[in-house]
C-alpha positions in Angstrom: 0.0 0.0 0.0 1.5 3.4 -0.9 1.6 6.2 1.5 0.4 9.7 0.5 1.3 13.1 1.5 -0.5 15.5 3.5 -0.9 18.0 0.1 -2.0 14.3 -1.8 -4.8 14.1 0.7 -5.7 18.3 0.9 -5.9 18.1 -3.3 -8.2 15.3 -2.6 -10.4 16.9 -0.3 -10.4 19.9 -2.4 -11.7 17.9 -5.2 -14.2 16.5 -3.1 -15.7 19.7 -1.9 -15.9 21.2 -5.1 -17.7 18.2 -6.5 -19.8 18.8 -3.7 -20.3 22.8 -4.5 -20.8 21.9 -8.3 -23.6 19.1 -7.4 -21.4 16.7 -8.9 -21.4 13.3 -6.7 -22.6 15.0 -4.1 -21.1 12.9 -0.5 -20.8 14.5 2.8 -17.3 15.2 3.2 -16.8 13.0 6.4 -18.2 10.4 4.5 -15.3 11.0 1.9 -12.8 11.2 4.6 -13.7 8.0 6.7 -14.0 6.3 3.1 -10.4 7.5 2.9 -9.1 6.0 6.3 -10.9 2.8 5.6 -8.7 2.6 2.7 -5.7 4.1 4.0 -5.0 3.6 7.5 -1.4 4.0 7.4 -2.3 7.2 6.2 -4.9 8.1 8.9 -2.3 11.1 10.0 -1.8 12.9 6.7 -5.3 12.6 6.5 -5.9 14.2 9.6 -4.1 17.0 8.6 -5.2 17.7 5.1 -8.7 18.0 6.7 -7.4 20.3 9.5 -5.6 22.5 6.8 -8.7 22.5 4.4 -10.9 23.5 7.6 -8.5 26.2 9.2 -8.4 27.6 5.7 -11.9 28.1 4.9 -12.3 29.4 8.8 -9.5 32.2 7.7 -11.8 32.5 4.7 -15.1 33.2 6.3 -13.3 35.4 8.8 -11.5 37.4 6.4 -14.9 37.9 3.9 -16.7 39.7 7.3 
């Protein structure tokens, strides 16, 4: 099983979301992430942290747009 990186995983989850935002295969994103650890458990840290960069980014987002 091949290990990804953290910017593997936030590309991913980028992906996802704007599949999501377009109506494309619409999944709830922690769907999509426990999907991803179920497949990748070695990977369940870079996953982590995709998902806390993705969030802590949009949160700087919103804030910023106020």
């Amino acid at each position: 099983m091949t290990s990804h990186s953290i910017s593997f995983y936030i590309n991913q989850l980028k992906q996802q979301i704007m599949n999501n935002l377009s109506g494309e295969h619409i999944r709830p994103l922690q769907l999509y992430i426990r999907k991803l650890i179920e497949e990748n458990p070695n990977d369940y840290t870079s996953i982590n942290d995709a998902y806390l960069t993705i969030k802590r980014e949009l949160v700087e987002t919103c804030h910023d747009s106020r």
